[in-house]
ROSE-4610 file (N, C-alpha, C; in Angstrom, 1 decimal, always signed):
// ROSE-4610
residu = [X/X/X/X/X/X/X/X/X/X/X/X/X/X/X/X/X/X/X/X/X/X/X/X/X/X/X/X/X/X/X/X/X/X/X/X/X/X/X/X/X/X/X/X/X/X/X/X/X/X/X/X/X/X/X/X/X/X/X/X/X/X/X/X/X/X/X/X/X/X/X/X/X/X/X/X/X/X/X/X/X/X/X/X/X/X/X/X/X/X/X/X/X/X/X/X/X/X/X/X/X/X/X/X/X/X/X/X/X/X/X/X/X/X/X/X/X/X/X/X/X/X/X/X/X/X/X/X/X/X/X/X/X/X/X/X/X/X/X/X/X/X/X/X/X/X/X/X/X/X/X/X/X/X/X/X/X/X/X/X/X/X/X/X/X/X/X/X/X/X/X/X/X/X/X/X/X/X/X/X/X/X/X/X/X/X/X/X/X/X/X/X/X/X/X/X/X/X/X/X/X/X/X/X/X/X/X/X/X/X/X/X/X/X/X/X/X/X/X/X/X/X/X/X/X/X/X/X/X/X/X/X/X/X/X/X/X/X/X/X/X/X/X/X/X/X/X/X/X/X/X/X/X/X/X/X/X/X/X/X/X]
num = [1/1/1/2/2/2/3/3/3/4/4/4/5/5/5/6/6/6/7/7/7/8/8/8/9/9/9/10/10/10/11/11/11/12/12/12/13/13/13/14/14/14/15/15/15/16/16/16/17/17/17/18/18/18/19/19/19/20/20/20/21/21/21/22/22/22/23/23/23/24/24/24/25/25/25/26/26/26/27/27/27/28/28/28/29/29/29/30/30/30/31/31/31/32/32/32/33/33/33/34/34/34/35/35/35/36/36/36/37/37/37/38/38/38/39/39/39/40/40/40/41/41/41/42/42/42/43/43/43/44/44/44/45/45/45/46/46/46/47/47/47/48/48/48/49/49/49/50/50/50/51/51/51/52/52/52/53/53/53/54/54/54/55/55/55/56/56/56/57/57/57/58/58/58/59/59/59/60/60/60/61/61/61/62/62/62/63/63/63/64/64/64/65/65/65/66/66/66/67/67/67/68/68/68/69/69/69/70/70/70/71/71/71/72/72/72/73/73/73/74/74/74/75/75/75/76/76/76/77/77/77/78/78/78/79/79/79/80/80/80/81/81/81/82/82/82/83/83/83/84/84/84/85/85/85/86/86/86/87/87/87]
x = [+3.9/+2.8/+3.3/+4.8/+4.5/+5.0/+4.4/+4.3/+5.8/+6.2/+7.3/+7.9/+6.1/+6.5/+5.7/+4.9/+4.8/+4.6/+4.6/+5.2/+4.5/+3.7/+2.3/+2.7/+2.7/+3.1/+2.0/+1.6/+0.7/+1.8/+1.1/+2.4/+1.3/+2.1/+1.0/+2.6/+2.0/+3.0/+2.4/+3.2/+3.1/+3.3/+2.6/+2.6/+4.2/+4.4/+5.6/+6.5/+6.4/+7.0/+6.6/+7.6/+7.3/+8.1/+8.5/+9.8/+10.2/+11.4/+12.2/+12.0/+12.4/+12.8/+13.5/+13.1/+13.9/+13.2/+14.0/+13.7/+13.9/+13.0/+13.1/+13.5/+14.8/+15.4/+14.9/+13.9/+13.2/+11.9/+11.2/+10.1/+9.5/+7.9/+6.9/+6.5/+5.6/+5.5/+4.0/+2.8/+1.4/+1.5/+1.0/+0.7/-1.2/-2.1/-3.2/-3.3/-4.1/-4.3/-5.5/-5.2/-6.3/-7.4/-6.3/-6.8/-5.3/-6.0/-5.4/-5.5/-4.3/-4.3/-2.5/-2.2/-1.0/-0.5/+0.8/+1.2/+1.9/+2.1/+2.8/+3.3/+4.4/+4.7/+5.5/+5.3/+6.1/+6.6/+7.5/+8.3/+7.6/+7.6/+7.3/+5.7/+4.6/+3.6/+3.3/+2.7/+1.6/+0.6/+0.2/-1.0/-1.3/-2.5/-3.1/-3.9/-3.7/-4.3/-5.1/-6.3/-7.2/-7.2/-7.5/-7.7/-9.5/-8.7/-9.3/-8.7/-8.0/-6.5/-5.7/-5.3/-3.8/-3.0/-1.8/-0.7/-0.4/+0.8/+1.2/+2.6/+3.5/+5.0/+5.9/+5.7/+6.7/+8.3/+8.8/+10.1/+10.5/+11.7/+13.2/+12.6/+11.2/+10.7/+11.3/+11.5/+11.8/+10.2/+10.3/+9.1/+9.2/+8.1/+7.9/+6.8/+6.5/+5.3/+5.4/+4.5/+4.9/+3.4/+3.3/+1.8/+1.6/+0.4/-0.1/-1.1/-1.4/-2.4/-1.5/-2.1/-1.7/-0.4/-1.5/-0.8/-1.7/-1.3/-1.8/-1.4/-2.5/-2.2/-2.3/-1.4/-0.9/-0.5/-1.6/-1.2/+0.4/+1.1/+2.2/+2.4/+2.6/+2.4/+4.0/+4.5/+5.7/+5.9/+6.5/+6.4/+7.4/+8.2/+8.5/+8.7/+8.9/+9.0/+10.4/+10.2/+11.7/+11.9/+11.5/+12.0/+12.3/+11.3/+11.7/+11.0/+12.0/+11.8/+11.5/+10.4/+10.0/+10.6/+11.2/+11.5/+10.8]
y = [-0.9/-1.6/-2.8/-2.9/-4.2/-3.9/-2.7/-2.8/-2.4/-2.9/-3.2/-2.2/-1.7/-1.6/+0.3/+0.4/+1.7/+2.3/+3.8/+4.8/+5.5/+5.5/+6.8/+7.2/+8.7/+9.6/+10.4/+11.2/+11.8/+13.0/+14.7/+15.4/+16.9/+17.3/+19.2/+20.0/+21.2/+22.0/+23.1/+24.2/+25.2/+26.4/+27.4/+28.7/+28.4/+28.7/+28.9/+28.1/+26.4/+25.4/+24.3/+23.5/+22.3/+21.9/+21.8/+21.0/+22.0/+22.7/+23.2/+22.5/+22.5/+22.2/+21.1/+19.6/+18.4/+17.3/+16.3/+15.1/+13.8/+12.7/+11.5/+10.5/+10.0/+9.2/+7.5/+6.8/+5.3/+6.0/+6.7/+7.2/+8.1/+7.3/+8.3/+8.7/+10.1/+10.4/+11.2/+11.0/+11.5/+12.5/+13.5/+14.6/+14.4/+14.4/+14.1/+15.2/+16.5/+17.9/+17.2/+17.6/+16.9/+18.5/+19.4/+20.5/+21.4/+22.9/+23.6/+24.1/+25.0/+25.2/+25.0/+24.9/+24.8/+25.0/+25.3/+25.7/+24.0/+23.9/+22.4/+23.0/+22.5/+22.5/+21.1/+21.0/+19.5/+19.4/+19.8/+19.6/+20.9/+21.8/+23.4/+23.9/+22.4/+22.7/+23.2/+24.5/+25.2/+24.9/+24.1/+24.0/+24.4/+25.3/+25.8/+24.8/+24.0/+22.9/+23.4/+22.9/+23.0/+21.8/+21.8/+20.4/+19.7/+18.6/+17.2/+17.3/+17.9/+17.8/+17.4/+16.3/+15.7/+15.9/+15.6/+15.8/+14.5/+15.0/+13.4/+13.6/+13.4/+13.7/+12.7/+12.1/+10.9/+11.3/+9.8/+9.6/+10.4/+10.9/+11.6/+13.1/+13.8/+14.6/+15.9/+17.2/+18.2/+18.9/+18.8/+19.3/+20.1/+20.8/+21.5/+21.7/+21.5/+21.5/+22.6/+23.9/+25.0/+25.5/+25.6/+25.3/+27.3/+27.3/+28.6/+29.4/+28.3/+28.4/+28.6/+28.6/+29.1/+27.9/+26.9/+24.8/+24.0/+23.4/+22.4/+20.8/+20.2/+18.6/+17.9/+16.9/+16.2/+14.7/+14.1/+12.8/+12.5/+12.0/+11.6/+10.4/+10.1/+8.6/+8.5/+7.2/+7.3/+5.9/+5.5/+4.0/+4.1/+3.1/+2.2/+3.5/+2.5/+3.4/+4.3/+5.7/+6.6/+6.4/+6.0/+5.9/+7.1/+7.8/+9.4/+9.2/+9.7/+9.9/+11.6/+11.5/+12.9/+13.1/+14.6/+14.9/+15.6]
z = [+1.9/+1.3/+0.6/+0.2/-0.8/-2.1/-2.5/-4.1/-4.6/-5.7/-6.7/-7.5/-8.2/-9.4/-9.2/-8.0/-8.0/-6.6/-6.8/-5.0/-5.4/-3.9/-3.4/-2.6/-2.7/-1.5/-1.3/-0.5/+0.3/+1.3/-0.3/+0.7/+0.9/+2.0/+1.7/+1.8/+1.0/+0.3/+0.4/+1.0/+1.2/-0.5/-0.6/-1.8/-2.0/-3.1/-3.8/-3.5/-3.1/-2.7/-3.5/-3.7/-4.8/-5.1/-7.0/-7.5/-8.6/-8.6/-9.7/-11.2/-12.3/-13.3/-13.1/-13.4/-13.5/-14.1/-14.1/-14.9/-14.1/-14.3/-14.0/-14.8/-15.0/-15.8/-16.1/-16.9/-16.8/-15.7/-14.8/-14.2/-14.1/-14.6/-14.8/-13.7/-13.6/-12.1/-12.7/-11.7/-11.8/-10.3/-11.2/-9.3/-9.7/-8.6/-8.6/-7.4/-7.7/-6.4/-6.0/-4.6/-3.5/-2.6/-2.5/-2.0/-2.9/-3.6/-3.4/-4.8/-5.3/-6.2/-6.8/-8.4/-8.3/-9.9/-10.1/-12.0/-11.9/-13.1/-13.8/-15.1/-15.3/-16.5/-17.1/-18.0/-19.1/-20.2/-20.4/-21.9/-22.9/-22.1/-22.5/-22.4/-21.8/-21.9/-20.1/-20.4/-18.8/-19.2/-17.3/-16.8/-15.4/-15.4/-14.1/-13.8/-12.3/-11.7/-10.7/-10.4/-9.1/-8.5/-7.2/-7.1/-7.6/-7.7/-8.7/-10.2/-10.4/-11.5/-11.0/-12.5/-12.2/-13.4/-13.2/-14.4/-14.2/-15.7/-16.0/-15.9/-16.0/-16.1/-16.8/-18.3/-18.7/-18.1/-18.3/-17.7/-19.1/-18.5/-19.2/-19.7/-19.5/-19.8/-18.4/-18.7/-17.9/-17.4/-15.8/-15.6/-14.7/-14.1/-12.6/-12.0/-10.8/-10.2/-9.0/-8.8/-8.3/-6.9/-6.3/-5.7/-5.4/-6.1/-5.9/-4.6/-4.3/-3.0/-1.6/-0.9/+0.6/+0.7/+0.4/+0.7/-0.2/-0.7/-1.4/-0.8/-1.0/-0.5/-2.0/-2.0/-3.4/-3.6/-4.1/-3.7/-4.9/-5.3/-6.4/-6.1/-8.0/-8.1/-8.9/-8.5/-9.3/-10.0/-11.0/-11.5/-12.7/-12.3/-11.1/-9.9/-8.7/-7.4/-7.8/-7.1/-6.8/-5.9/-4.8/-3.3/-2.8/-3.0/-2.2/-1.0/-0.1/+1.5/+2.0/+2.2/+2.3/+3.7/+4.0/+5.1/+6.3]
């Protein structure tokens, strides 16, 4: 697309698949649920997400995003870009 300063990804994620416990060092990262259901957590706080919830994830904060549903589809926003290459 162009953009510089921020990364949209568009992912589906299978029950009990997602992201462990980690941190983005200078990047913020937004999960926005599109279908599904899913846990979050951020710097000790839980949250049970449905979709049309989003989280927020500040940079250098320890987080995890865990999907409870069958699959969840998840748009993630990241800024500045991480350049993650989904496999």
């Amino acid at each position: 697309m162009g953009a510089k300063q921020v990364e949209v990804l568009l992912g589906e994620i299978e029950r009990g698949k997602g992201a462990l416990p980690h941190h983005h060092t200078g990047i913020e990262q937004v999960c926005y649920l599109l279908e599904g259901t899913a846990h979050a957590e951020v710097a000790g706080e839980k949250f049970e997400m449905a979709a049309g919830d989003a989280c927020f994830f500040p940079a250098g904060k320890t987080h995890l995003f865990i999907v409870t549903s069958e699959r969840a589809r998840v748009l993630v926003i990241y800024a500045p870009p991480y350049l993650e290459r989904p496999g």
